[in-house]
FISERO-480073 format. One record per atom (N, C-alpha, C): residue in one letter; x, y, z. Coordinates in steps of 0.2 Angstrom, whole numbers, padded with zeros to 4 digits, always signed. Example, Ala and Ser with C-alpha at 12.3 -4.5 7.8 and 13.67 -1.06 7.14 Angstrom:
a+0066-0028+0039/a+0062-0022+0039/a+0066-0016+0039/s+0064-0011+0035/s+0068-0005+0036/s+0064+0000+0039/
***
This chain:
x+0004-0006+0000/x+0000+0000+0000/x+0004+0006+0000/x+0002+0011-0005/x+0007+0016-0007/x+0004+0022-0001/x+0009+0025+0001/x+0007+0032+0007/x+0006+0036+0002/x+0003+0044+0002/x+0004+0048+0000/x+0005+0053+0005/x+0010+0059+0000/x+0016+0064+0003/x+0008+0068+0004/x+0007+0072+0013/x+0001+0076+0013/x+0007+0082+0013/x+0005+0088+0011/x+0010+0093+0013/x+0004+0098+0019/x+0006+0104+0019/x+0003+0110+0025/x-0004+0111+0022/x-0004+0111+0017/x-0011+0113+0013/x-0016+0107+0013/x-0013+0101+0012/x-0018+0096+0012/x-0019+0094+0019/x-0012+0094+0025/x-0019+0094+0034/x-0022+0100+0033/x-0023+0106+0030/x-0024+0113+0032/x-0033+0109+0030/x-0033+0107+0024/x-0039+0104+0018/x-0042+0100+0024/x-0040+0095+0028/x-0041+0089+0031/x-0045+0091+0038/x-0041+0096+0040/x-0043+0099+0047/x-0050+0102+0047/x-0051+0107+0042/x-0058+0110+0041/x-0063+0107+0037/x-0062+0100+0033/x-0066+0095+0034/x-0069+0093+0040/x-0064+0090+0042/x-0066+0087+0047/x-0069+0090+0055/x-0069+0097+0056/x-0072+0101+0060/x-0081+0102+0054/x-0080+0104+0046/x-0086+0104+0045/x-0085+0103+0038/x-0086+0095+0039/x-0086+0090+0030/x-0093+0095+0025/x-0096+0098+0027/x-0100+0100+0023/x-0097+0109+0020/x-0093+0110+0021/x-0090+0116+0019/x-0088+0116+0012/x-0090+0121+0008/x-0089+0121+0004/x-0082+0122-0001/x-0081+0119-0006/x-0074+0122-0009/x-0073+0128-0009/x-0080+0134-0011/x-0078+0139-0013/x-0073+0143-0004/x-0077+0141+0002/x-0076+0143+0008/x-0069+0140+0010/x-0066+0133+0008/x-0060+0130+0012/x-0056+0135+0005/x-0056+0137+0000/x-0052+0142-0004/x-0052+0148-0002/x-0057+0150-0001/x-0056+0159+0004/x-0051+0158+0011/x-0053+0153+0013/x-0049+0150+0019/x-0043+0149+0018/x-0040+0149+0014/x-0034+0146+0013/x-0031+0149+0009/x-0035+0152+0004/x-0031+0158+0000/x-0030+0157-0007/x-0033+0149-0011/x-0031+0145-0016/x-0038+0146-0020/x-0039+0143-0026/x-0044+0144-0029/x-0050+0139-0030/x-0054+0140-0027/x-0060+0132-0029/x-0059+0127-0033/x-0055+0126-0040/x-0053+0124-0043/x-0047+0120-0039/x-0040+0123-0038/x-0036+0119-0034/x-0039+0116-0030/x-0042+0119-0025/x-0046+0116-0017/x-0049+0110-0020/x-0054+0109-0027/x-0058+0103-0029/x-0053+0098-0031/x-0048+0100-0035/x-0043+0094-0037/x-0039+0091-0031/x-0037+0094-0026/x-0034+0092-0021/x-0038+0088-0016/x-0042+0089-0015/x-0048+0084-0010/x-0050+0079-0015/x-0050+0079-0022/x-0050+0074-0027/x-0046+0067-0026/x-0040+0071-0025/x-0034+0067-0023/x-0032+0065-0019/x-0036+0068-0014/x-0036+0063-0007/x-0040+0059-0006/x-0047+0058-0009/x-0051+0054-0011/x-0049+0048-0014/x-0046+0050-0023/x-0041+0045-0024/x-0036+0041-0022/x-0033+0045-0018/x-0029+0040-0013/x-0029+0037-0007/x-0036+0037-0007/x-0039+0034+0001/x-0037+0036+0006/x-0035+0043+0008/x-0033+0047+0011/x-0041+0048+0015/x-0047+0051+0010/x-0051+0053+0012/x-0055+0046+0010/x-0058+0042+0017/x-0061+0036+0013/x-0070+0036+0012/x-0072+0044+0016/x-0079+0043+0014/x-0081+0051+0019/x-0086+0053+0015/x-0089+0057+0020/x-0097+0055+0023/x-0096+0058+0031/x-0102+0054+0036/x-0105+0061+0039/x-0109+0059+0043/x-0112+0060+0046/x-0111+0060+0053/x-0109+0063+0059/x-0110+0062+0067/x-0117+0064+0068/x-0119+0056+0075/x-0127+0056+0076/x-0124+0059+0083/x-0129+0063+0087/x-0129+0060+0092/x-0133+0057+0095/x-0131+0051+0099/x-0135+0045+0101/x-0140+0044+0104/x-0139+0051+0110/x-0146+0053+0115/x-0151+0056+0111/x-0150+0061+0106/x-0154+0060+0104/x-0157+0058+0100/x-0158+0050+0097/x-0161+0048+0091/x-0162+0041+0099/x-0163+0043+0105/x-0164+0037+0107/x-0160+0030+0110/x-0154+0032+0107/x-0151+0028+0110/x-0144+0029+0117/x-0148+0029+0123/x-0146+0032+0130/x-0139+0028+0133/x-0139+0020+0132/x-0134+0018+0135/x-0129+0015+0131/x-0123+0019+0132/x-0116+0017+0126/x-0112+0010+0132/x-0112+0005+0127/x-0106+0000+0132/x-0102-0001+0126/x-0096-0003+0132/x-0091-0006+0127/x-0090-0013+0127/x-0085-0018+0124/x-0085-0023+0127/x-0078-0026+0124/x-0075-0031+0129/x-0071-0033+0126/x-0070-0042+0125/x-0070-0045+0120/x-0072-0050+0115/x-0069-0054+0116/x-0067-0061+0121/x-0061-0065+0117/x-0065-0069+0114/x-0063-0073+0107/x-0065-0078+0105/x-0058-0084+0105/x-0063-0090+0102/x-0056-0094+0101/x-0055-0093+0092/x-0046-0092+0094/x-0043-0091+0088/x-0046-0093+0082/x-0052-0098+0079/x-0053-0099+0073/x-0059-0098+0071/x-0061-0093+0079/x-0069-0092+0079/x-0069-0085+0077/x-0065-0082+0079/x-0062-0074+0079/x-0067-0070+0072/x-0065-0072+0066/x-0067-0070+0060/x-0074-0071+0059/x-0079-0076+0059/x-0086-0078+0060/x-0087-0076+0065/x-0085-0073+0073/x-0089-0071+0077/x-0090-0062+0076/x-0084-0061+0074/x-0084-0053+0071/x-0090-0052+0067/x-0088-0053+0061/x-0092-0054+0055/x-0101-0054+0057/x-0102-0057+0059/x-0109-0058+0062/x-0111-0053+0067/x-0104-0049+0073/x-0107-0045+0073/x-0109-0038+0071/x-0104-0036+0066/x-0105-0031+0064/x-0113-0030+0060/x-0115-0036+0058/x-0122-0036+0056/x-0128-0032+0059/x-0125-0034+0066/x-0130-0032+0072/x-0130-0022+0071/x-0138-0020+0071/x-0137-0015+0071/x-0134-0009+0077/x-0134-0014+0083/x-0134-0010+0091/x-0126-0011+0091/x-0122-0014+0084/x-0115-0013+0086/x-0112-0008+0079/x-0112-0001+0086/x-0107+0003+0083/x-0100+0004+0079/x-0097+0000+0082/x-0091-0003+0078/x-0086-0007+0081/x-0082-0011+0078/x-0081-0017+0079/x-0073-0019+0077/x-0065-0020+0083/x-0061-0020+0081/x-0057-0025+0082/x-0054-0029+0081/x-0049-0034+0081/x-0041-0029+0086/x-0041-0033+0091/x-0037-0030+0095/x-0029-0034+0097/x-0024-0030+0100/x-0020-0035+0102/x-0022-0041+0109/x-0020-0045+0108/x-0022-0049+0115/x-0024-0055+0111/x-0028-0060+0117/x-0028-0069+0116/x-0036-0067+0110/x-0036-0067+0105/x-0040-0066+0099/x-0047-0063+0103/x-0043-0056+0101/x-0050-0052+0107/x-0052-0046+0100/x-0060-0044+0102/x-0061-0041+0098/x-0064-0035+0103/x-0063-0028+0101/x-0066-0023+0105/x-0073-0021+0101/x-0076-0018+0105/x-0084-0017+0104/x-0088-0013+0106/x-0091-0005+0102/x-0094+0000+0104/x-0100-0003+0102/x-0107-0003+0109/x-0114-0005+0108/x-0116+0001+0111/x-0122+0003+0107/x-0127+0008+0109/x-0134+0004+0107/x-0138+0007+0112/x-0145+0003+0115/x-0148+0007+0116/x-0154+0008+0118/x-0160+0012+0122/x-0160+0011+0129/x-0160+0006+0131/x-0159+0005+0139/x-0157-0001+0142/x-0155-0001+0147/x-0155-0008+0151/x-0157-0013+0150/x-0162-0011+0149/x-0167-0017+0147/x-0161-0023+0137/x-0164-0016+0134/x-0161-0017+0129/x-0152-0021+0128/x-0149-0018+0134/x-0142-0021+0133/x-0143-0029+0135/x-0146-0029+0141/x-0147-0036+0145/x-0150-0041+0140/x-0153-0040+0135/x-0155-0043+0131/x-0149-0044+0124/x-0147-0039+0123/x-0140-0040+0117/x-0136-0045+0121/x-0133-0043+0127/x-0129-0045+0129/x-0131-0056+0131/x-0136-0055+0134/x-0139-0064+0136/x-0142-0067+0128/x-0145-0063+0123/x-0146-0067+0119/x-0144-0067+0111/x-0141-0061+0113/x-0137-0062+0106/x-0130-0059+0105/x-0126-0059+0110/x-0119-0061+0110/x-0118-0066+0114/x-0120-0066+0119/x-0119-0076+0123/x-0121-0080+0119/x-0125-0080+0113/x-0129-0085+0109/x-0122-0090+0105/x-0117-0082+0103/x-0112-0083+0098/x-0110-0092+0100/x-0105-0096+0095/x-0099-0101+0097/x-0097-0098+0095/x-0090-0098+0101/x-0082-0098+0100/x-0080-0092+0104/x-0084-0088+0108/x-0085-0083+0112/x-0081-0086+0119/x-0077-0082+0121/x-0074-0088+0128/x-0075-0083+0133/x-0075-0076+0133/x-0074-0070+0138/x-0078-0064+0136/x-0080-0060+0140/x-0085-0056+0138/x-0085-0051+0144/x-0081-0046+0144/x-0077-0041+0148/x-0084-0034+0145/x-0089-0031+0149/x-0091-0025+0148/x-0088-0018+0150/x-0092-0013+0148/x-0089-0007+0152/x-0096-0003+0150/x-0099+0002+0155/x-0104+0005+0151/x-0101+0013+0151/x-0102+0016+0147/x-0100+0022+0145/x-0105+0028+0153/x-0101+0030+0156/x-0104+0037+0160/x-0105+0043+0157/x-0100+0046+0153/x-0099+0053+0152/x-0093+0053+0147/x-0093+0055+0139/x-0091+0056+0132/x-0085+0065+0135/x-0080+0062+0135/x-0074+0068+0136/x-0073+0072+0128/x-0072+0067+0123/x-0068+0065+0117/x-0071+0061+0112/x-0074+0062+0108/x-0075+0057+0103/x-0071+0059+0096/x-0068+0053+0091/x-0064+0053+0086/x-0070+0055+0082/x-0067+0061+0079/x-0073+0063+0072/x-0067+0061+0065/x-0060+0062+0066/x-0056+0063+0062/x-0049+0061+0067/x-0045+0062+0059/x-0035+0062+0063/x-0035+0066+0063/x-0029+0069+0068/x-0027+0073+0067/x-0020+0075+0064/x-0020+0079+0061/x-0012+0078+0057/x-0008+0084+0058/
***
C-alpha cells in the first residue's frame, strides 16, 4: 500500500473538513487563499488516494434514542475470531467493531436504548455466539472526546 506525501495545505484541507465535512470548496479556498478549482482537485486526490475514505455524518445517540453506550471486550477462540466478528457487525446496536491485540479479542462499541435493551444483546445475542470464551463490559458514563477525524 502506497502512502501519499500530505503537505501543510492538504492537513490545512483535512482539518476544516473534518471540524465541518459540509464546507464548501468555494469557503476552504477563501480560507486558505487558493482557488475552488485547486481546493476541488486536491480533495479529489485525497479521495483517490484513500486518504479521504468517505464522507459521514456524526449522530448524536441521545438524541435519536439511544441512551446507553457500552463497550465490550471479546475473546474468541482463535478460529472463531473472524465468524464471530463478521456476524457482529451485522448487528445494528453494534457501533463498531475492532480486532485488538491480545488472546484473539475483539473490542466493541454497543449503543441501546436502555437496560433493558443491553441485558438482552448482551444474554441473547452475543452469549448466543460459538467460539465466544470472555466477555469483559464497560458502560459508558460521560463522552470527554470522541474521534470525528485524525489529526495531522
Amino acid at each position: 500500500m502506497r502512502q501519499m506525501k500530505i503537505d501543510a495545505t492538504d492537513r490545512k484541507i483535512l482539518k476544516l473538513l473534518t471540524e465541518n465535512g459540509r464546507m464548501s470548496y468555494v469557503d476552504i479556498a477563501k480560507e486558505l487563499g487558493l482557488s475552488r478549482v485547486a481546493i476541488r482537485e486536491r480533495i479529489n486526490q485525497l479521495m483517490e488516494e484513500g486518504v479521504i475514505e468517505k464522507f459521514s455524518v456524526v449522530i448524536n445517540s441521545d438524541k435519536v434514542g439511544k441512551k446507553v453506550s457500552a463497550f465490550f471486550e471479546v475473546d474468541c477462540e482463535p478460529t472463531s475470531l473472524v465468524k464471530v466478528a463478521e456476524t457482529l457487525v451485522e448487528n445494528p446496536k453494534v457501533a463498531s467493531c475492532y480486532q485488538m491485540t491480545g488472546p484473539s479479542t475483539l473490542h466493541m462499541h454497543v449503543l441501546v436504548e436502555d437496560f433493558d435493551e443491553l441485558e438482552h444483546f448482551i444474554n441473547e445475542e452475543l452469549y448466543a455466539l460459538q467460539g465466544i470464551t470472555r466477555v469483559e463490559s464497560h458502560i459508558l458514563l460521560r463522552r470527554f472526546k470522541s474521534r470525528s477525524g485524525l489529526n495531522l
